[in-house]
PDB file of N, CA, C and O in Angstrom:
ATOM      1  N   UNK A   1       0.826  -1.169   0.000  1.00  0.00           N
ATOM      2  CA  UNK A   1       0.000   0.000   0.000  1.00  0.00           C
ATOM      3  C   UNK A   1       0.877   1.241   0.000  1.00  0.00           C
ATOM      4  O   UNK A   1       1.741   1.592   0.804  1.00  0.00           O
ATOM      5  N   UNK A   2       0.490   1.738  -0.963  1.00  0.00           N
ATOM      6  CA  UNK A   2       1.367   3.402  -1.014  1.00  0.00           C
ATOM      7  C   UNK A   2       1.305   4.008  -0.279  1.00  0.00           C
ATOM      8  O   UNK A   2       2.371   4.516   0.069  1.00  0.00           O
ATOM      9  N   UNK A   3      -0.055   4.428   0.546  1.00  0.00           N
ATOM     10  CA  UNK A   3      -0.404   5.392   1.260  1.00  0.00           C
ATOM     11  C   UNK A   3       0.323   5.217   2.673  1.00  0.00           C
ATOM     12  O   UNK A   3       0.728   6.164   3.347  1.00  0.00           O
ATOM     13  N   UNK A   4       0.409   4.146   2.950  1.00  0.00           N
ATOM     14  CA  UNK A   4       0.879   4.123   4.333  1.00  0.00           C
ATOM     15  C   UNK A   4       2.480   4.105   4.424  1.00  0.00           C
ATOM     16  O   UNK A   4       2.920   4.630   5.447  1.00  0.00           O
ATOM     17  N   UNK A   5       3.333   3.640   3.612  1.00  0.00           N
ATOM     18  CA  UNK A   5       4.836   4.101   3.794  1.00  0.00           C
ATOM     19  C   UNK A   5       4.924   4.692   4.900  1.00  0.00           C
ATOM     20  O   UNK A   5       4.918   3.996   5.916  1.00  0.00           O
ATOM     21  N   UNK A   6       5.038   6.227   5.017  1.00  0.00           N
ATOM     22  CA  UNK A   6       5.462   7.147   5.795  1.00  0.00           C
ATOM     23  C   UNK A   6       5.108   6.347   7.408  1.00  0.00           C
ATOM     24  O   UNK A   6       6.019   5.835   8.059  1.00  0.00           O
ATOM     25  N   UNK A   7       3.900   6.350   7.806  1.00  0.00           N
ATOM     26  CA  UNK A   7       3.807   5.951   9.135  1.00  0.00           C
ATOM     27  C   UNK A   7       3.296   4.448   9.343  1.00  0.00           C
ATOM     28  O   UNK A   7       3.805   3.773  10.238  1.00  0.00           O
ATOM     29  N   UNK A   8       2.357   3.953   8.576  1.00  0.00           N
ATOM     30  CA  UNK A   8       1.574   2.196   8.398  1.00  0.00           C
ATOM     31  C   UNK A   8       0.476   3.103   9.046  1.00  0.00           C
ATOM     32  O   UNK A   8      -0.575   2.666   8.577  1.00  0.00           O
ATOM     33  N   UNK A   9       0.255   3.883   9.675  1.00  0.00           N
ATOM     34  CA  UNK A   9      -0.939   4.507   9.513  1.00  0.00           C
ATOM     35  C   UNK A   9      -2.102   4.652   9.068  1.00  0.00           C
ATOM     36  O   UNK A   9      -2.447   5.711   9.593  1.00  0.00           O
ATOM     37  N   UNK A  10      -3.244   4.172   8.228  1.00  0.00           N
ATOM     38  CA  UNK A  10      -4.176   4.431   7.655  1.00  0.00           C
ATOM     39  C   UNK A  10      -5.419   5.164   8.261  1.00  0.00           C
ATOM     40  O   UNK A  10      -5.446   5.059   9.487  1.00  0.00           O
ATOM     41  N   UNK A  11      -6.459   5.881   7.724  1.00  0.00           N
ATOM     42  CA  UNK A  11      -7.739   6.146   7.509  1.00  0.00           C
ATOM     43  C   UNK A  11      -8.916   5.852   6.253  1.00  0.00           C
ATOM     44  O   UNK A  11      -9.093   6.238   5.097  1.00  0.00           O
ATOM     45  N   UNK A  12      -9.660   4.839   7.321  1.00  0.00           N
ATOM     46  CA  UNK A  12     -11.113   4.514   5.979  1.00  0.00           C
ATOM     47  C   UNK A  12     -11.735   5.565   5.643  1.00  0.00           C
ATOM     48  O   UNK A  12     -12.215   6.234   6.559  1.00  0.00           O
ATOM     49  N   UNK A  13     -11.922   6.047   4.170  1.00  0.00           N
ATOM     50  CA  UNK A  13     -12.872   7.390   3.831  1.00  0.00           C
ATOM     51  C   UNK A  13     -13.793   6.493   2.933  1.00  0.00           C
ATOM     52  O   UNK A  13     -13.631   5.279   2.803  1.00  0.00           O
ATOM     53  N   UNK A  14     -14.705   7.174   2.375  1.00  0.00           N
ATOM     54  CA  UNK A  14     -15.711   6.764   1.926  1.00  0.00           C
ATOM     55  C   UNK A  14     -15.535   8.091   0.643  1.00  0.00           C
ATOM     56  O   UNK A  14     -15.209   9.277   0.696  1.00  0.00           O
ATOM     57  N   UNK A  15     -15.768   7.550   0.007  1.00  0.00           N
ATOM     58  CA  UNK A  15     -15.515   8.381  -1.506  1.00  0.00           C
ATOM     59  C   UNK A  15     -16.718   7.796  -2.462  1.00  0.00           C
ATOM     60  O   UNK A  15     -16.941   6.586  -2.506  1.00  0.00           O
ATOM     61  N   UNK A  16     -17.499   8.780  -3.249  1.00  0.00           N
ATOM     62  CA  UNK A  16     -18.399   8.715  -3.871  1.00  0.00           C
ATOM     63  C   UNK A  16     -17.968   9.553  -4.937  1.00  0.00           C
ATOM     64  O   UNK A  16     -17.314  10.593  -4.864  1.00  0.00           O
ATOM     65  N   UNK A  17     -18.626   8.697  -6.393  1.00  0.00           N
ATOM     66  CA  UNK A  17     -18.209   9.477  -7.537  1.00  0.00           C
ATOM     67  C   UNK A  17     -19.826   9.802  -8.409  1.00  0.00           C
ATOM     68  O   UNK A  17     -20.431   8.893  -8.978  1.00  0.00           O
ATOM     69  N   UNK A  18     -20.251  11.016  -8.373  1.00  0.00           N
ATOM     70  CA  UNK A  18     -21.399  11.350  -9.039  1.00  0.00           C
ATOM     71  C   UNK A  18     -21.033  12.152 -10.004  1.00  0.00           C
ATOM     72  O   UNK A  18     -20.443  13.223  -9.860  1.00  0.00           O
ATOM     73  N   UNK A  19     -21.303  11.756 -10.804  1.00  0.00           N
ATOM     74  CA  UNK A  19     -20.993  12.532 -12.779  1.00  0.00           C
ATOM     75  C   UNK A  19     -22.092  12.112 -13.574  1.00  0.00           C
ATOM     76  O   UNK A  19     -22.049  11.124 -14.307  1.00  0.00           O
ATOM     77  N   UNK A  20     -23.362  13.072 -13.395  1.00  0.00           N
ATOM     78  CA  UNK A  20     -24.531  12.769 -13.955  1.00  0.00           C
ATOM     79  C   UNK A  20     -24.133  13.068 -15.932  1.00  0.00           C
ATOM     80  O   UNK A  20     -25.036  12.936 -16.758  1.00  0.00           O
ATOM     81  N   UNK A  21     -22.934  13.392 -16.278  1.00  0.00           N
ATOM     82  CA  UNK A  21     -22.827  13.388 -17.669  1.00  0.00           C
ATOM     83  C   UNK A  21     -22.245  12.376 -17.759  1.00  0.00           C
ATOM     84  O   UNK A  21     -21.864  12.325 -18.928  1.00  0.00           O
ATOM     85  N   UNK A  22     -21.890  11.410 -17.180  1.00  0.00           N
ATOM     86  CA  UNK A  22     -20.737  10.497 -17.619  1.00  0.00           C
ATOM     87  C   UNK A  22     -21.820   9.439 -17.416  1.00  0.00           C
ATOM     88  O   UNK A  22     -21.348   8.568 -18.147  1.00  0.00           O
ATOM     89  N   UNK A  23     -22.766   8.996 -17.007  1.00  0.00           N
ATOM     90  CA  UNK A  23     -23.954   7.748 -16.255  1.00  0.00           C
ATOM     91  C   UNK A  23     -24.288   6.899 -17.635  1.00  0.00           C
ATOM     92  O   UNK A  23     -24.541   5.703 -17.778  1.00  0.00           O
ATOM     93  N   UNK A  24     -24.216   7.697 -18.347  1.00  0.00           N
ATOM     94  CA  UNK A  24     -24.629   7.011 -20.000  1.00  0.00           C
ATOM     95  C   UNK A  24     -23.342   5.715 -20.287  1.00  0.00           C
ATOM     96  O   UNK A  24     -23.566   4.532 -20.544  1.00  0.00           O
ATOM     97  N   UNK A  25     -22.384   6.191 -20.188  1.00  0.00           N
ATOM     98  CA  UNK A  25     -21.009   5.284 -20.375  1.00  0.00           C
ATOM     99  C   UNK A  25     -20.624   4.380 -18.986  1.00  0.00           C
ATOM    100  O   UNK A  25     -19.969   4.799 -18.032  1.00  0.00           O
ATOM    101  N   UNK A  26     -21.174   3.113 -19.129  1.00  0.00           N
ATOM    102  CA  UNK A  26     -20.820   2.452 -17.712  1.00  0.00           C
ATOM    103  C   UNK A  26     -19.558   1.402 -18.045  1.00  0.00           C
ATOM    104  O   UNK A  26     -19.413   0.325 -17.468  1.00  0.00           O
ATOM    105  N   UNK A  27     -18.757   1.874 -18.988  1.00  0.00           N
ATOM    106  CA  UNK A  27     -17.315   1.137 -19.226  1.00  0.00           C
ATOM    107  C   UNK A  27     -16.487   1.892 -18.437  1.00  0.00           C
ATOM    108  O   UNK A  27     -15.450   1.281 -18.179  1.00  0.00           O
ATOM    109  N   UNK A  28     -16.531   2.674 -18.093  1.00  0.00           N
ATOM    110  CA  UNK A  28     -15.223   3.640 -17.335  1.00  0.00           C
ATOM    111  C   UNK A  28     -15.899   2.673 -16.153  1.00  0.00           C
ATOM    112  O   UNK A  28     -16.973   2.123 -15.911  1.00  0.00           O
ATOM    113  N   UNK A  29     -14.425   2.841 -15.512  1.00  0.00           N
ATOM    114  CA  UNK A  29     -14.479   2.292 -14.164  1.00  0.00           C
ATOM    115  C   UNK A  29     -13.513   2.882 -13.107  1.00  0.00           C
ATOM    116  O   UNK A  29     -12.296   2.737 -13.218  1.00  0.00           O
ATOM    117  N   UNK A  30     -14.123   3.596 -12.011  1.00  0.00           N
ATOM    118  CA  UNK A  30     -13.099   4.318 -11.670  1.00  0.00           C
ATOM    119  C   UNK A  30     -12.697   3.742 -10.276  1.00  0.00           C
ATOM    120  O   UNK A  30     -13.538   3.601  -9.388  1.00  0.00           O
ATOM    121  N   UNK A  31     -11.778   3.513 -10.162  1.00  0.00           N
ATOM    122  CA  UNK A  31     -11.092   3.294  -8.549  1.00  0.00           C
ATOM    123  C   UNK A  31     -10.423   4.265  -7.734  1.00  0.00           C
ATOM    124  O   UNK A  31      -9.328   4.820  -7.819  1.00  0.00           O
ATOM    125  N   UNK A  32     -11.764   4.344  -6.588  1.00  0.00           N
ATOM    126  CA  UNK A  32     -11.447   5.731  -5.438  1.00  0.00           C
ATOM    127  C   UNK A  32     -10.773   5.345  -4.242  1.00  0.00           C
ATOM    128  O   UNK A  32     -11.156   4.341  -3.642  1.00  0.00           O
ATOM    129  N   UNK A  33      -9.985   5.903  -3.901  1.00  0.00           N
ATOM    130  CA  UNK A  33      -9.296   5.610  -2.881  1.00  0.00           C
ATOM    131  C   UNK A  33      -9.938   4.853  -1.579  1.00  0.00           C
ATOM    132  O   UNK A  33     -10.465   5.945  -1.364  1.00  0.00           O
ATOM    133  N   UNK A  34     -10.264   4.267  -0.818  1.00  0.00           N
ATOM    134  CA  UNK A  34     -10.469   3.719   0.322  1.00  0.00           C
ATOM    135  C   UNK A  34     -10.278   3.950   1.765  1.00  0.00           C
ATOM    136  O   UNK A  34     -11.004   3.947   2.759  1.00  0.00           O
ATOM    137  N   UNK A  35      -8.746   4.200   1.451  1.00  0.00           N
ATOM    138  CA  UNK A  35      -7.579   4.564   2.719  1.00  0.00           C
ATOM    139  C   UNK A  35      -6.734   5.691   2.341  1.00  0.00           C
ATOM    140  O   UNK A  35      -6.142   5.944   1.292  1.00  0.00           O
ATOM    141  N   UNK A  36      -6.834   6.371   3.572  1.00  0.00           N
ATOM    142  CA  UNK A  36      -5.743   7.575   3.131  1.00  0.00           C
ATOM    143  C   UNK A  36      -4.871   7.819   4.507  1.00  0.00           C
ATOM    144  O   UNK A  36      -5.315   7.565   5.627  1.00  0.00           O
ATOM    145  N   UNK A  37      -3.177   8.507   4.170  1.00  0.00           N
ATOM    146  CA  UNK A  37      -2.436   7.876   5.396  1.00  0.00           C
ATOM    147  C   UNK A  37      -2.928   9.259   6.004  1.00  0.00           C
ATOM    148  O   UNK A  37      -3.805  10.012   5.581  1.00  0.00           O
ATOM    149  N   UNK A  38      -2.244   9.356   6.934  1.00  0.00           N
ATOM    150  CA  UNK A  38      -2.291   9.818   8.425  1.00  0.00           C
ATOM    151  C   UNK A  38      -1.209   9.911   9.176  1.00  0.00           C
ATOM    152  O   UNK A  38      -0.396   8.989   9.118  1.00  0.00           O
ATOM    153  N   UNK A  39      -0.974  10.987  10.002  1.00  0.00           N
ATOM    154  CA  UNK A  39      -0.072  11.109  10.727  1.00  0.00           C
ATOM    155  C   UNK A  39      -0.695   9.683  11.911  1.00  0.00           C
ATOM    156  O   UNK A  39      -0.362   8.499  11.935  1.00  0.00           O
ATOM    157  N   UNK A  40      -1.819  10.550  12.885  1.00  0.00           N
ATOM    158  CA  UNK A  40      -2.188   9.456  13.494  1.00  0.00           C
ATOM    159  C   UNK A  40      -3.381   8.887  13.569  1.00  0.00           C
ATOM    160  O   UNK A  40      -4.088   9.743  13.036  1.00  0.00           O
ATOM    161  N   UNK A  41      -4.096   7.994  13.881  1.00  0.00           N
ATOM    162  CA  UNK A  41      -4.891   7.732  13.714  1.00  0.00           C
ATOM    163  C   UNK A  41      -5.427   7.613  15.595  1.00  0.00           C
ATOM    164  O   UNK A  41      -4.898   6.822  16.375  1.00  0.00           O
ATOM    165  N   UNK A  42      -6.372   8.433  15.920  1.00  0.00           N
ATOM    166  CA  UNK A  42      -6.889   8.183  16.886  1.00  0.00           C
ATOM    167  C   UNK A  42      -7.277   7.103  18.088  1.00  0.00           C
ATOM    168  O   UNK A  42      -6.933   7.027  19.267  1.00  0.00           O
ATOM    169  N   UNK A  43      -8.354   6.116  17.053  1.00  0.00           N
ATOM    170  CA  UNK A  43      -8.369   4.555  17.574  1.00  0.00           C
ATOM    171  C   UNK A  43      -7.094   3.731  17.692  1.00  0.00           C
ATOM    172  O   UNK A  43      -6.606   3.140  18.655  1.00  0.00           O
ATOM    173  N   UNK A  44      -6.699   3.867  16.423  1.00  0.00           N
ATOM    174  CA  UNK A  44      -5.313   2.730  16.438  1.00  0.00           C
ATOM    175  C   UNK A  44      -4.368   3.162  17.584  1.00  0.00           C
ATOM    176  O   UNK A  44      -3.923   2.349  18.394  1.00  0.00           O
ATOM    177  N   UNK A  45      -4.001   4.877  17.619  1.00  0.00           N
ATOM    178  CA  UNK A  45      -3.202   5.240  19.182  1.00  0.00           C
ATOM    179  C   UNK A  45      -3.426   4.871  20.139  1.00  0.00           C
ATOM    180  O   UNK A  45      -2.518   4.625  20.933  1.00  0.00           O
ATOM    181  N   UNK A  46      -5.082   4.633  20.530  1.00  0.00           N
ATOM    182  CA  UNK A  46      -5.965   4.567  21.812  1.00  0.00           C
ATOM    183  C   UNK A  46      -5.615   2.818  22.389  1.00  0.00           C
ATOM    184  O   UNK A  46      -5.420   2.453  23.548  1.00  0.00           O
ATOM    185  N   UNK A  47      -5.630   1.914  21.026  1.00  0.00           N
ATOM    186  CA  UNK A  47      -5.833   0.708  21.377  1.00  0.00           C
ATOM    187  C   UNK A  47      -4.301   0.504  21.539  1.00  0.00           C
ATOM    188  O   UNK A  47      -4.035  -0.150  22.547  1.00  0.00           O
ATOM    189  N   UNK A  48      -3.187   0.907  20.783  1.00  0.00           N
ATOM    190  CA  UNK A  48      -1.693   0.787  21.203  1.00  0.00           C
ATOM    191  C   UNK A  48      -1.751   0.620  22.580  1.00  0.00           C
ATOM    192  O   UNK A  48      -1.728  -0.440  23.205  1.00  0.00           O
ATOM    193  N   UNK A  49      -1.865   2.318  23.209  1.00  0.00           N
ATOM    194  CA  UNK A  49      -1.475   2.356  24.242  1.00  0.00           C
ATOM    195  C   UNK A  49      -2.079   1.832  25.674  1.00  0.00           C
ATOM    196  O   UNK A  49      -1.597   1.897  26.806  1.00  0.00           O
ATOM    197  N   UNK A  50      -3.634   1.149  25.073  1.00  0.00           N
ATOM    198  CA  UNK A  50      -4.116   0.273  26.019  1.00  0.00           C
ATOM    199  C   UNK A  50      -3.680  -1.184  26.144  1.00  0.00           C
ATOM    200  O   UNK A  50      -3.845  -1.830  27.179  1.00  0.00           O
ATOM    201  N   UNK A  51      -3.075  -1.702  24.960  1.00  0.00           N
ATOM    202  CA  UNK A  51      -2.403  -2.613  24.921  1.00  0.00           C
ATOM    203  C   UNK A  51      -0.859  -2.672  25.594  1.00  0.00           C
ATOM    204  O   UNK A  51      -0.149  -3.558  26.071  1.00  0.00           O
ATOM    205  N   UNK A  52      -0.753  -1.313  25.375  1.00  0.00           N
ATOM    206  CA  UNK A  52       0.863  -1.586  25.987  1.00  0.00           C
ATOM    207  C   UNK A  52       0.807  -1.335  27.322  1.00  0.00           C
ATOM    208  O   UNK A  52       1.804  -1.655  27.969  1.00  0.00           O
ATOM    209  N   UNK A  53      -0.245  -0.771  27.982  1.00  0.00           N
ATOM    210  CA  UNK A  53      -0.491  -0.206  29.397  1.00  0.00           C
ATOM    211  C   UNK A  53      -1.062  -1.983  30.048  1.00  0.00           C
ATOM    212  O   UNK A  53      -0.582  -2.485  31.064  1.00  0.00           O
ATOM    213  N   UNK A  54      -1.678  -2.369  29.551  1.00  0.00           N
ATOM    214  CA  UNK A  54      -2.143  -3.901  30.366  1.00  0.00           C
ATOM    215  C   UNK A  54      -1.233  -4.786  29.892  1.00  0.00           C
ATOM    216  O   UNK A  54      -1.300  -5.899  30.414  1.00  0.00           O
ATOM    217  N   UNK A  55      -0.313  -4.615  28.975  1.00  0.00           N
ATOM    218  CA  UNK A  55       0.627  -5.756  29.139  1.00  0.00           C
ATOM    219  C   UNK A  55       2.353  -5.252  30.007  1.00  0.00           C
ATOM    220  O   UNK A  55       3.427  -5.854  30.000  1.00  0.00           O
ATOM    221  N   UNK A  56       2.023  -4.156  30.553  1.00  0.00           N
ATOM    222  CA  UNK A  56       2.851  -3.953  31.575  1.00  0.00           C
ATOM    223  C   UNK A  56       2.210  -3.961  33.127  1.00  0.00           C
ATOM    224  O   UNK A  56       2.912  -3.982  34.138  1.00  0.00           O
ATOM    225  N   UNK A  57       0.483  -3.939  33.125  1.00  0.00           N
ATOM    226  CA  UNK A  57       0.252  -4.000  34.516  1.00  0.00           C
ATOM    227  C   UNK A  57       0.547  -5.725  34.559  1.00  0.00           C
ATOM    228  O   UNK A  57       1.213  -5.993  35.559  1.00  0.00           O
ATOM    229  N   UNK A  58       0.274  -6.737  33.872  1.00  0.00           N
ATOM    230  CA  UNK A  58       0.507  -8.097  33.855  1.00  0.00           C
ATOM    231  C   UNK A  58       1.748  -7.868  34.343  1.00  0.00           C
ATOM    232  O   UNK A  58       2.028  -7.935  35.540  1.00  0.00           O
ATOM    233  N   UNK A  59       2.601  -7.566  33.366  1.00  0.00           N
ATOM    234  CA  UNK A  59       4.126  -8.173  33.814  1.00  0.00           C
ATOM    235  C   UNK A  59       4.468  -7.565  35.141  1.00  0.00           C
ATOM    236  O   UNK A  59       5.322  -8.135  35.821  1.00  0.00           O
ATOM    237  N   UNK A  60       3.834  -6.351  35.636  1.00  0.00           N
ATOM    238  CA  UNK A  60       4.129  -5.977  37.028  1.00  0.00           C
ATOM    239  C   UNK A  60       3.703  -6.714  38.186  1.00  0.00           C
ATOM    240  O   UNK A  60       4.229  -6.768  39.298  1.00  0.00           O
ATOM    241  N   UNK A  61       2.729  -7.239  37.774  1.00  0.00           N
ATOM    242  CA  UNK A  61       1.273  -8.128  38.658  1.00  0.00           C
ATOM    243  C   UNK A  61       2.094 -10.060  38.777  1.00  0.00           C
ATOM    244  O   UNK A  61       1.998 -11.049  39.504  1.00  0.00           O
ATOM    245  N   UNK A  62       2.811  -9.638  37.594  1.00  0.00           N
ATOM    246  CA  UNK A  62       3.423 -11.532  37.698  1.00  0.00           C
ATOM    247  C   UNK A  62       4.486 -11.088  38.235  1.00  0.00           C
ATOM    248  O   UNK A  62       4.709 -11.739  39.256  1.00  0.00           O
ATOM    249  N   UNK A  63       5.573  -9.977  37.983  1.00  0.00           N
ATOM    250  CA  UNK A  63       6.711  -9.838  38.707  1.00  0.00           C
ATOM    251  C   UNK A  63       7.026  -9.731  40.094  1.00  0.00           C
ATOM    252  O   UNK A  63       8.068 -10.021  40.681  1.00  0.00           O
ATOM    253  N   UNK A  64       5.385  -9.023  40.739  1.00  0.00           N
ATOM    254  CA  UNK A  64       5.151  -8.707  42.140  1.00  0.00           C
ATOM    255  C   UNK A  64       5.032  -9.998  42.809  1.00  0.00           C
ATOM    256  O   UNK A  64       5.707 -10.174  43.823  1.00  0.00           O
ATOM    257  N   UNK A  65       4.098 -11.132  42.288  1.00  0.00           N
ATOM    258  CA  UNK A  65       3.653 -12.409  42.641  1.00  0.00           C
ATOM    259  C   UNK A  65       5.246 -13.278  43.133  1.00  0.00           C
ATOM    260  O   UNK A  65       5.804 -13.698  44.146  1.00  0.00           O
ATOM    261  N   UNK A  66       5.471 -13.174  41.543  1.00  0.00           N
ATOM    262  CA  UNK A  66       7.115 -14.036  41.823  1.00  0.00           C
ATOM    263  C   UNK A  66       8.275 -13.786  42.952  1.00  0.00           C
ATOM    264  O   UNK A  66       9.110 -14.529  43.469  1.00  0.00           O
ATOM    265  N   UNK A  67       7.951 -12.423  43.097  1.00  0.00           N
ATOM    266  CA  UNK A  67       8.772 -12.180  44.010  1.00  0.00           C
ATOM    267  C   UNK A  67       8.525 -12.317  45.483  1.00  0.00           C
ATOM    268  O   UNK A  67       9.328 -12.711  46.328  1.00  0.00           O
ATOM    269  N   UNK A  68       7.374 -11.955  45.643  1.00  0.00           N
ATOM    270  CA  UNK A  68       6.626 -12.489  47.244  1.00  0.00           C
ATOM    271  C   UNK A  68       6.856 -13.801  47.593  1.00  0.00           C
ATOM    272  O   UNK A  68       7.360 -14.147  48.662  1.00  0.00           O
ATOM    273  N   UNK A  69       6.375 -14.790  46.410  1.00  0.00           N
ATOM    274  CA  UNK A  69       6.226 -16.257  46.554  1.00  0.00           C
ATOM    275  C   UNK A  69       8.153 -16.317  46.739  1.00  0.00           C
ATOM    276  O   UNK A  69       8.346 -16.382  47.953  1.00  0.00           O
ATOM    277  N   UNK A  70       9.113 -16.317  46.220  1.00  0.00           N
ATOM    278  CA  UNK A  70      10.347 -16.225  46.461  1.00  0.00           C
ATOM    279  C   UNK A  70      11.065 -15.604  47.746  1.00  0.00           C
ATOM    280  O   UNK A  70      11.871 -16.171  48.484  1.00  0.00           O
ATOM    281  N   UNK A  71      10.549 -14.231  47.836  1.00  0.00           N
ATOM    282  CA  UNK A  71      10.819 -14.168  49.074  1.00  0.00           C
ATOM    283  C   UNK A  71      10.021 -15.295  50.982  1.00  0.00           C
ATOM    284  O   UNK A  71      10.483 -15.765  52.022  1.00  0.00           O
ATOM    285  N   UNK A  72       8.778 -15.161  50.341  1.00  0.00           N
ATOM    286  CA  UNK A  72       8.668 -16.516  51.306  1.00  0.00           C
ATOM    287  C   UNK A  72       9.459 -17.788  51.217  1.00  0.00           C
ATOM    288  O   UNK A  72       9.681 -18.322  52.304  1.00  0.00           O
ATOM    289  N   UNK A  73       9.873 -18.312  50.278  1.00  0.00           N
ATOM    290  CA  UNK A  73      10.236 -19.438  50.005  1.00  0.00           C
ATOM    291  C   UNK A  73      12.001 -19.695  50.572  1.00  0.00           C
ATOM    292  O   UNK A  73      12.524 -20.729  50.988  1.00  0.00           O
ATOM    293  N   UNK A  74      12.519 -18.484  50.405  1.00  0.00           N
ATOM    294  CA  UNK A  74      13.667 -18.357  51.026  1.00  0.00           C
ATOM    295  C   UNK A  74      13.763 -18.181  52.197  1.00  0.00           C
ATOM    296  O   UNK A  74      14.712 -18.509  52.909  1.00  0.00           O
ATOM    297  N   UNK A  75      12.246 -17.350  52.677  1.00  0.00           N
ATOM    298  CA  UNK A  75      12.504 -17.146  54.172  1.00  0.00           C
ATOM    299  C   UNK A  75      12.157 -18.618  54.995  1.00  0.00           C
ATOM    300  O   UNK A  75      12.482 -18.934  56.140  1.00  0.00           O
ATOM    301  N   UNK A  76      11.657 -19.114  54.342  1.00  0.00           N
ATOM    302  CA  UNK A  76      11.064 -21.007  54.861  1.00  0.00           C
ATOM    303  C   UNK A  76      12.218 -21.307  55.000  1.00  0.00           C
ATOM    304  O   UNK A  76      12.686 -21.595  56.101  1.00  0.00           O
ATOM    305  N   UNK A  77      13.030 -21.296  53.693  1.00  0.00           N
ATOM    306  CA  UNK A  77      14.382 -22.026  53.759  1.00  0.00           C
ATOM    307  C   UNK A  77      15.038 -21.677  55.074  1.00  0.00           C
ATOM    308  O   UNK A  77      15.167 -22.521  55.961  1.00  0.00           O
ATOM    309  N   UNK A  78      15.436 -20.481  55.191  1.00  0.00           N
ATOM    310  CA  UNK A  78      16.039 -19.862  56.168  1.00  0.00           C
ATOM    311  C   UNK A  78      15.953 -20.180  57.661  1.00  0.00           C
ATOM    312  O   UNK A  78      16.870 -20.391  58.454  1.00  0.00           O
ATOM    313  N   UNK A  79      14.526 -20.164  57.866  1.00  0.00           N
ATOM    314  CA  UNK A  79      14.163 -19.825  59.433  1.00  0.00           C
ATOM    315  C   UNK A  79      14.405 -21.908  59.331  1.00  0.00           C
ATOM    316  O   UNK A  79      15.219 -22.270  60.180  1.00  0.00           O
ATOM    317  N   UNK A  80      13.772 -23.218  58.387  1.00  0.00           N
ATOM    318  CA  UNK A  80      14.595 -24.225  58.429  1.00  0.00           C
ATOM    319  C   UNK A  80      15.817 -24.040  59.047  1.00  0.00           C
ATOM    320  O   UNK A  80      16.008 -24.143  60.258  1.00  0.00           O
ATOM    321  N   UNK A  81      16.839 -23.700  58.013  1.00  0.00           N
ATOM    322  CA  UNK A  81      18.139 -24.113  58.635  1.00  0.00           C
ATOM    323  C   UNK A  81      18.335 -23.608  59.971  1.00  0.00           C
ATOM    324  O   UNK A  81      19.084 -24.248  60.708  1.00  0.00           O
ATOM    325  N   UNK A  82      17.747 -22.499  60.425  1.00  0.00           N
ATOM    326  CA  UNK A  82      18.327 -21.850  61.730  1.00  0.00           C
ATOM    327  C   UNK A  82      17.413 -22.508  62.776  1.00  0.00           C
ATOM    328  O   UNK A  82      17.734 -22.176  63.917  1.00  0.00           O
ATOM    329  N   UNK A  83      16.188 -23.487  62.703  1.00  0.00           N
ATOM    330  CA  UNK A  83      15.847 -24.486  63.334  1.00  0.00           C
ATOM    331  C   UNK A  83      16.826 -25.067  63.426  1.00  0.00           C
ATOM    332  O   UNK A  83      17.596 -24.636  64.285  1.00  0.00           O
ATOM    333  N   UNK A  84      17.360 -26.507  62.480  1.00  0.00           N
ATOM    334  CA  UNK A  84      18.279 -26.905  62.742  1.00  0.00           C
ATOM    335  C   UNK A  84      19.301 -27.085  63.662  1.00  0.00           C
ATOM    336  O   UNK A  84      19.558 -28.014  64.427  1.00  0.00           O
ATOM    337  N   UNK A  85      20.102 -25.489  63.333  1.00  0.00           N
ATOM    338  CA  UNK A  85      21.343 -24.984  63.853  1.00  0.00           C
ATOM    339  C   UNK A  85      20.796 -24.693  65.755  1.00  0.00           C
ATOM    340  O   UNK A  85      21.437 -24.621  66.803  1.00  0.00           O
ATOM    341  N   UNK A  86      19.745 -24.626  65.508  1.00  0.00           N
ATOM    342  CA  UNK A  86      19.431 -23.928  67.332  1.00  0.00           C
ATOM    343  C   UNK A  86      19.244 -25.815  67.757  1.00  0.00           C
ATOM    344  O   UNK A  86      19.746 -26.158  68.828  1.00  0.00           O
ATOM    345  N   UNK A  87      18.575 -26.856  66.943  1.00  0.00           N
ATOM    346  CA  UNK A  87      18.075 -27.959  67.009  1.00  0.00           C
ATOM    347  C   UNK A  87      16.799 -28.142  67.671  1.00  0.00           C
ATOM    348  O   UNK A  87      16.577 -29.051  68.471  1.00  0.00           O
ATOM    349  N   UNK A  88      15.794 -27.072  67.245  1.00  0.00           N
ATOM    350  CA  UNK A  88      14.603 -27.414  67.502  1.00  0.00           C
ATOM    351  C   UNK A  88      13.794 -28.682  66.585  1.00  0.00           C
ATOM    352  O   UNK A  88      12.664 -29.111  66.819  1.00  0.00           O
ATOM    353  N   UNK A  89      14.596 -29.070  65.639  1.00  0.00           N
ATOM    354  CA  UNK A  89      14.096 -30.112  64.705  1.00  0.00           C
ATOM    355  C   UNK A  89      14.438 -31.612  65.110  1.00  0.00           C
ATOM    356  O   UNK A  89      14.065 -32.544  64.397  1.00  0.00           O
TER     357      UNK A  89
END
């Protein structure tokens, strides 16, 4: 697609061709544009940055998890061995 080069950007337009002298001749066939680029496109920005905003509360939300569950898991380990070492076990 030509139009989008510059950014991958697009906008759907709606293009209508009325030529009440031309209606007699239905061999012409004309092809109107569809898409036209854009710096930005509103929706497509909106859904980016909601996408990139919940796939960083995840990775914060699994990073927070992992680390709690780890820090308990070491502290188990821990307060273990120092059972041990006192020989409450």
């Amino acid at each position: 697609m030509d139009h989008c080069k510059e950014t991958g950007n697009r906008l759907r337009i709606e293009c209508h061709f009325d030529d009440p002298a031309d209606q007699t001749n239905e061999e012409i066939v004309l092809q109107l544009p569809t898409f036209r680029s854009c710096l930005r496109v509103k929706a497509i920005e909106s859904r980016r940055f909601a996408h990139f905003m919940s796939t960083n509360i995840f990775i914060a939300l699994f990073s927070g998890i992992l680390l709690v569950w780890r820090r308990r898991k070491l502290a188990a380990a821990q307060y273990r061995r120092m059972a041990r070492r006192i020989g409450l076990v």
